[in-house]
C-alpha positions in Angstrom: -0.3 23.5 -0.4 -0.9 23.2 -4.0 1.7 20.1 -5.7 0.6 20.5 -8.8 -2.5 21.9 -11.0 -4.7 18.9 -10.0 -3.1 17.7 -7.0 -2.6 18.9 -3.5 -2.1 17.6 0.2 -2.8 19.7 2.7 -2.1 18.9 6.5 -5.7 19.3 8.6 -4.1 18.0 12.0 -1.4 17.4 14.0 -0.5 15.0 17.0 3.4 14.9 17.5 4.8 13.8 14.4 1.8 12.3 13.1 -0.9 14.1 11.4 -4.4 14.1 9.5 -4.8 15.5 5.8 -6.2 15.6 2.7 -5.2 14.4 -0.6 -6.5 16.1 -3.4 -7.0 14.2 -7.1 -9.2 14.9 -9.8 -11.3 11.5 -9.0 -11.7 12.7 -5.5 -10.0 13.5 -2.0 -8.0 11.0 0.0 -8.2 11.3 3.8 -5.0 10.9 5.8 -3.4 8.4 7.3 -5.6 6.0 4.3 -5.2 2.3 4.1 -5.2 1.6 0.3 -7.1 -1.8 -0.3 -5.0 -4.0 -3.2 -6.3 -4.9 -6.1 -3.4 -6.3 -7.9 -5.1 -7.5 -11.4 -7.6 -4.2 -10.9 -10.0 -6.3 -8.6 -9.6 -6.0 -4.8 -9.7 -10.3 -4.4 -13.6 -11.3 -3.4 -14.5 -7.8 -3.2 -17.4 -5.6 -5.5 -15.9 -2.2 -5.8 -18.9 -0.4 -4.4 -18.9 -2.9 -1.2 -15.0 -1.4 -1.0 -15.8 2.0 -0.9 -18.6 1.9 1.2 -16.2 0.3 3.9 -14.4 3.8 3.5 -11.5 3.1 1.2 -10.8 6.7 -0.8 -8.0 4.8 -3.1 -7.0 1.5 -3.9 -3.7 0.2 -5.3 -3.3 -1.7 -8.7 -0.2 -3.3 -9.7 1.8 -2.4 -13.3 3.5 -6.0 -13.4 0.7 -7.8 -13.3 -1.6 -5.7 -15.6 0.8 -4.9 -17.8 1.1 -9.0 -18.4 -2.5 -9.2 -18.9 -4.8 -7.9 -20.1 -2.1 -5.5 -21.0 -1.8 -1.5 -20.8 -2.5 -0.8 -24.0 -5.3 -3.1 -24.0 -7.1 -1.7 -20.8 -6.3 1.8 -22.3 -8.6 0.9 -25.6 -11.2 0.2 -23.3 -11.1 3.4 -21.5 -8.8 3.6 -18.6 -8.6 1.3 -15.8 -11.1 3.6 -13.4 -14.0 2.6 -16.2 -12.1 -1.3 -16.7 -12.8 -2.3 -13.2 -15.7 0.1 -12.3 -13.6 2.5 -9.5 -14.3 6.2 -10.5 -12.3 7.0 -7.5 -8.5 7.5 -7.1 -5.7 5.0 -7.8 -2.3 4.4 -7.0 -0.1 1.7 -9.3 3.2 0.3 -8.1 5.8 0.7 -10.7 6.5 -2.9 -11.0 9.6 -3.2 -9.4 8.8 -5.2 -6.4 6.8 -8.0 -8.2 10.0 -8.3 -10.6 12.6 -8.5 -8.1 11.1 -11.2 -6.8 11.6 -13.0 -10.0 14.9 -14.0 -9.0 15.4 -16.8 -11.4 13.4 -15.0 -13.8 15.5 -11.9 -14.4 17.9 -9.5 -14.7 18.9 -6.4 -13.7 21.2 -3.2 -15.7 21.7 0.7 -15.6 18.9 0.0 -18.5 15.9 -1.4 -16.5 15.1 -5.2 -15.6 14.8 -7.8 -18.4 12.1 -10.3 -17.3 10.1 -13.5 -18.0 6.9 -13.4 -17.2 5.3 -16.2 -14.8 2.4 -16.7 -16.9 3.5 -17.4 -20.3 7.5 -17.2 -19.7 7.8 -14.2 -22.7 10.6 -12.0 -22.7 9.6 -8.3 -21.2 12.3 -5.2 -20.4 11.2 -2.7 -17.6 12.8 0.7 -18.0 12.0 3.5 -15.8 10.6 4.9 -19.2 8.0 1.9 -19.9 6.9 1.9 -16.4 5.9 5.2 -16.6 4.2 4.6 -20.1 2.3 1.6 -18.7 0.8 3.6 -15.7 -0.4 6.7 -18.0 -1.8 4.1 -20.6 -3.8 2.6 -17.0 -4.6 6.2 -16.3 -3.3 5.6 -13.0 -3.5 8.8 -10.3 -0.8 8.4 -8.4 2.1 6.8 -10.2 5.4 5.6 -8.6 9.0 5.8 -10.1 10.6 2.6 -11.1 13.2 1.4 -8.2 14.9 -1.8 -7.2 13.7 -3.0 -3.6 16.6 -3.7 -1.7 16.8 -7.1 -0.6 17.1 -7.9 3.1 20.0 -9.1 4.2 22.0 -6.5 2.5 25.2 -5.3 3.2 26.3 -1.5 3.2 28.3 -2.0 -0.1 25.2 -3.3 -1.7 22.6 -1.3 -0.1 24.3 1.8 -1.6 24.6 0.5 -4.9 20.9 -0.3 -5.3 20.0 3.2 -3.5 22.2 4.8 -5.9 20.7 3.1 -9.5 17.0 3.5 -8.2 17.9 7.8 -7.3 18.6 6.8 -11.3 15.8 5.3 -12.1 14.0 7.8 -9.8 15.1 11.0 -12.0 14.6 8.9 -15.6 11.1 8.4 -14.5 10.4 12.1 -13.8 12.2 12.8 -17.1 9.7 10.4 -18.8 6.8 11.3 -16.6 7.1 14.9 -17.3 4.2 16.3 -15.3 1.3 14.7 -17.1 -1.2 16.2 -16.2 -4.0 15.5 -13.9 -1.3 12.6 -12.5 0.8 12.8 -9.4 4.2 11.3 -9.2 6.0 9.7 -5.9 9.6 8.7 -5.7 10.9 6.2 -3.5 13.4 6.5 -0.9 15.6 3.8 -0.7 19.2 2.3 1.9 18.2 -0.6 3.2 18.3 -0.1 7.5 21.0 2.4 6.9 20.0 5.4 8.3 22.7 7.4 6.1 21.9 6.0 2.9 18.0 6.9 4.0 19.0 10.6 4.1 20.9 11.0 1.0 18.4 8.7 -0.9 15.9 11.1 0.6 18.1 14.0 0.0 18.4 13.1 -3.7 14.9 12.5 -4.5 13.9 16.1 -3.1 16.4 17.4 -5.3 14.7 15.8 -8.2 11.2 17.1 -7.3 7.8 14.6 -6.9 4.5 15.5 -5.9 4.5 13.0 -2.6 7.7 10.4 -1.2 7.3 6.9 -0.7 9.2 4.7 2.0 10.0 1.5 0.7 12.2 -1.7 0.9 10.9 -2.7 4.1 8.6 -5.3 5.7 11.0 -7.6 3.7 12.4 -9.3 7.0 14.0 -6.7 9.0 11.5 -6.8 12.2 8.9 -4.3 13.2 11.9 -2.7 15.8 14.3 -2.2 12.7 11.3 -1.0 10.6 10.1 1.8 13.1 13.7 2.7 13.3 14.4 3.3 9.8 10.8 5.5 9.3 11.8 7.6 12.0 15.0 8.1 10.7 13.7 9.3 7.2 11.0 10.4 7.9 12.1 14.0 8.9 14.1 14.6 5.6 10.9 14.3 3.5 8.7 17.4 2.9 6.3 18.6 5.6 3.9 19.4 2.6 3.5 16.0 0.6 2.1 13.1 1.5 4.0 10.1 3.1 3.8 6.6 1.9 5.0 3.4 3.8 4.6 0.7 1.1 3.8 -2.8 1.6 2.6 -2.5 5.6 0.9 -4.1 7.0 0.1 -5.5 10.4 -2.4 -3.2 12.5 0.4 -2.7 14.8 3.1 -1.9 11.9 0.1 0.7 10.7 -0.2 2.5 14.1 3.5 2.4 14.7 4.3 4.1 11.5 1.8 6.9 11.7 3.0 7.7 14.8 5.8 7.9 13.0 4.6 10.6 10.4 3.4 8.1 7.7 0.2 9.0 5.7 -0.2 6.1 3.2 -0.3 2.5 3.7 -1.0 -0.4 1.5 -0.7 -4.4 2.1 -2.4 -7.8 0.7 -2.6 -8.9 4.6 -6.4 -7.9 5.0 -7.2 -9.6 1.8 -5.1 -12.3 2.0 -6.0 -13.6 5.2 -9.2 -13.5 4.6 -9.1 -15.9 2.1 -7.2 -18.1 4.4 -9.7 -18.4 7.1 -8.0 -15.3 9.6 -10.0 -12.4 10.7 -8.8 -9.4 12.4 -10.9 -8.4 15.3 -10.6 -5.7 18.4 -10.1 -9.2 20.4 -7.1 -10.1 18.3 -6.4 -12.3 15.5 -8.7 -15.4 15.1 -8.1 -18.4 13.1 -11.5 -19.1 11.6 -10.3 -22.5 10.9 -9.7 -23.7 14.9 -12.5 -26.1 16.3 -13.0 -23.7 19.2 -15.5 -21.5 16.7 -17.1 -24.5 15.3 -20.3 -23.9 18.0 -19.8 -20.2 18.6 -22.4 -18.1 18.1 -21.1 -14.5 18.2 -20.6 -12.5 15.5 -17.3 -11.9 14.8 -16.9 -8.2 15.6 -19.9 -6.3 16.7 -18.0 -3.3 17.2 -18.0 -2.9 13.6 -20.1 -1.7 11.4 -19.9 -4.3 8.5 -22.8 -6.9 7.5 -20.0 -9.8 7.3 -18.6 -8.9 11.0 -22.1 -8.7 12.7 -24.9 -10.7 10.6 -22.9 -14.0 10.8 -21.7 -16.6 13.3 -18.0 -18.0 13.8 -19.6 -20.9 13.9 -21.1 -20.0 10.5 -17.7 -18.9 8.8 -15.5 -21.7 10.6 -17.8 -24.0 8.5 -17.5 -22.0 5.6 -13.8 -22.2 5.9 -13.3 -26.1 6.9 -15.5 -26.6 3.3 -13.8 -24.1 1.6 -16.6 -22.8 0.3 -16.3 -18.9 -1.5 -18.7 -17.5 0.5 -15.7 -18.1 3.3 -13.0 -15.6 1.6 -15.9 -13.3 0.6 -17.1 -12.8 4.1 -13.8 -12.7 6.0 -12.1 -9.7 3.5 -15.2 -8.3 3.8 -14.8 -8.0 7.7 -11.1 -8.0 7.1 -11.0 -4.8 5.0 -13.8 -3.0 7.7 -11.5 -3.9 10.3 -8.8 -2.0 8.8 -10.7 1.0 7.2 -12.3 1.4 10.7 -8.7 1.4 12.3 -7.9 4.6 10.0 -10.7 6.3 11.1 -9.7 6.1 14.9 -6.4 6.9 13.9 -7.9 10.5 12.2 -9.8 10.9 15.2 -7.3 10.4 17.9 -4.7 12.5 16.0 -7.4 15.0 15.8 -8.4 15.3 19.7 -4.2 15.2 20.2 -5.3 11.5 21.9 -2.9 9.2 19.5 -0.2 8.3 22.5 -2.9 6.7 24.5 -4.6 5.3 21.6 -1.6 3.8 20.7 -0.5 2.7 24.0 -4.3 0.9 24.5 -3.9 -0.6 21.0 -0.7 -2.0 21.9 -1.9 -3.3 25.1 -5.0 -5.0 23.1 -2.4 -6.9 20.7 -0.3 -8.3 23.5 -3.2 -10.0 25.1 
């Protein structure tokens, strides 16, 4: 079903509540459920941009705090867009910028206005309105764009919970306001309520009333626990459109990934894959390994064979546990590498099994494979 001039999402297959699709943008289609690599400062860490999309990424994610601090939106618009800036002709999606500011507890402050800030590089003075955040994405030339929210801290009481739910459904219909259907850009709004499933639905409620081309789930994997997490997604999830895309932001784990699409989530970003790999931990179809442990120090298996990646087969644990002990780049190269395969390959044989109506029992044997 058509969204917009230049942007669609139609639904290809359907397994329970989950389901396959396709995104379409004017940089290309995005196949559903996607794991969007992060590239926060518009570079996915240790990573060339052609190695990423050859490991099957459609879209990756950059983030408007950070580039909006430096180089700077305008700056990166001069120089034609961030697609051209960091050499990714394919799709997009940038965070408004709320998350990373939150965070900066003892760095800011928040009003009906937007979030006064100073910024953890040079400690200069910044406001983020829902109005700026959307001029900073358009100046990026960012695809997929998301409305300014506050993330809900966890703990959070009911009282408090609502209160932030209520100022981001603010926020949420400034930023359309300010967005107003540029085109050739999508816009997603972000449902908000803490683990309340009432203030899920009215947050949800409210934001379909405003109008955005595709709904994001966010303000958890902050604490709450995978249980309380599946909970809340399966408790919002059925007040969102059928016909736009579904994104669960900031997740995560493998397991939080196949719990959610089962779920009816479509989108998925996190800095786990990337992270970890430059921290010596590889995810592998035999578990998590700690490339750092003295048991890999004489191994000389591959790490994942099973995978179709250079950095999983071509080199030794024993290899990349040295790599790691020295701390040596080639280390945090190889792992995301492997790390970021992992996870794209995950995707694929979650299209797959949703496709052959087989996601239950891949879900079940996935689950059984984590415990061990």
């Amino acid at each position: 079903m058509t969204v917009s001039s230049q942007f669609s999402f139609a639904v290809t297959a359907r397994d329970g509540a989950a389901r396959t699709g396709i995104i379409q943008t004017p940089r290309g289609e995005i196949r559903t459920p996607a794991f969007m690599p992060v590239g926060t400062a518009g570079t996915v860490k240790a990573m060339l941009p052609g190695t990423v999309r050859e490991l099957g990424a459609d879209i990756v994610l950059g983030n408007t705090y950070h580039l909006m601090l430096r180089p700077g939106a305008e700056r990166v618009a001069r120089l034609g867009g961030l697609h051209k800036f960091m050499n990714w002709p394919h799709p997009i999606l940038t965070d408004s910028g709320g998350y990373q500011v939150m965070s900066l507890s003892q760095l800011r402050k928040i009003d009906e206005q937007g979030v006064t800030f100073r910024s953890h590089i040079d400690g200069s003075a910044h406001l983020l309105t829902p109005e700026r955040s959307m001029e900073v994405q358009l100046l990026l030339g960012s695809d997929i764009i998301m409305v300014l929210d506050e993330c809900t801290p966890f703990p959070a009481t009911h009282e408090q919970a609502e209160k932030s739910m209520y100022l981001s459904m603010r926020w949420a219909e400034r930023s359309k306001t300010a967005f107003a259907n540029a085109p050739g850009h999508a816009l997603f709004g972000i449902v908000q309520g803490g683990i309340y499933p009432e203030l899920r639905e009215k947050s949800a409620n409210a934001l379909c009333d405003i109008g955005f081309d595709g709904y994001a789930i966010g303000g958890l994997a902050v604490g709450e626990g995978q249980e309380s997490m599946f909970a809340t997604v399966e408790r919002t999830t059925p007040f969102l459109p059928a016909d736009r895309p579904r994104y669960l932001m900031g997740v995560g784990k493998p397991s939080d990934i196949v719990g959610a699409v089962l779920r009816g989530v479509d989108m998925f970003d996190c800095v786990l894959p990337t992270r970890s790999g430059r921290t010596g931990q590889a995810f592998t179809s035999e578990g998590v390994l700690n490339m750092r442990n003295a048991c890999h120090a004489e191994d000389s298996r591959p790490l994942d064979v099973s995978l179709d990646c250079p950095a999983s087969r071509d080199y030794s644990r024993a290899y990349l546990h040295h790599l790691v002990k020295s701390k040596e780049i080639l280390g945090s190269m190889l792992l995301t590498w492997h790390n970021l395969a992992y996870y794209q390959n995950l995707m694929r044989r979650l299209r797959a099994a949703i496709r052959v109506g087989g996601l239950a029992e891949f879900a079940n044997a996935f689950g059984r494979m984590s415990r061990e």
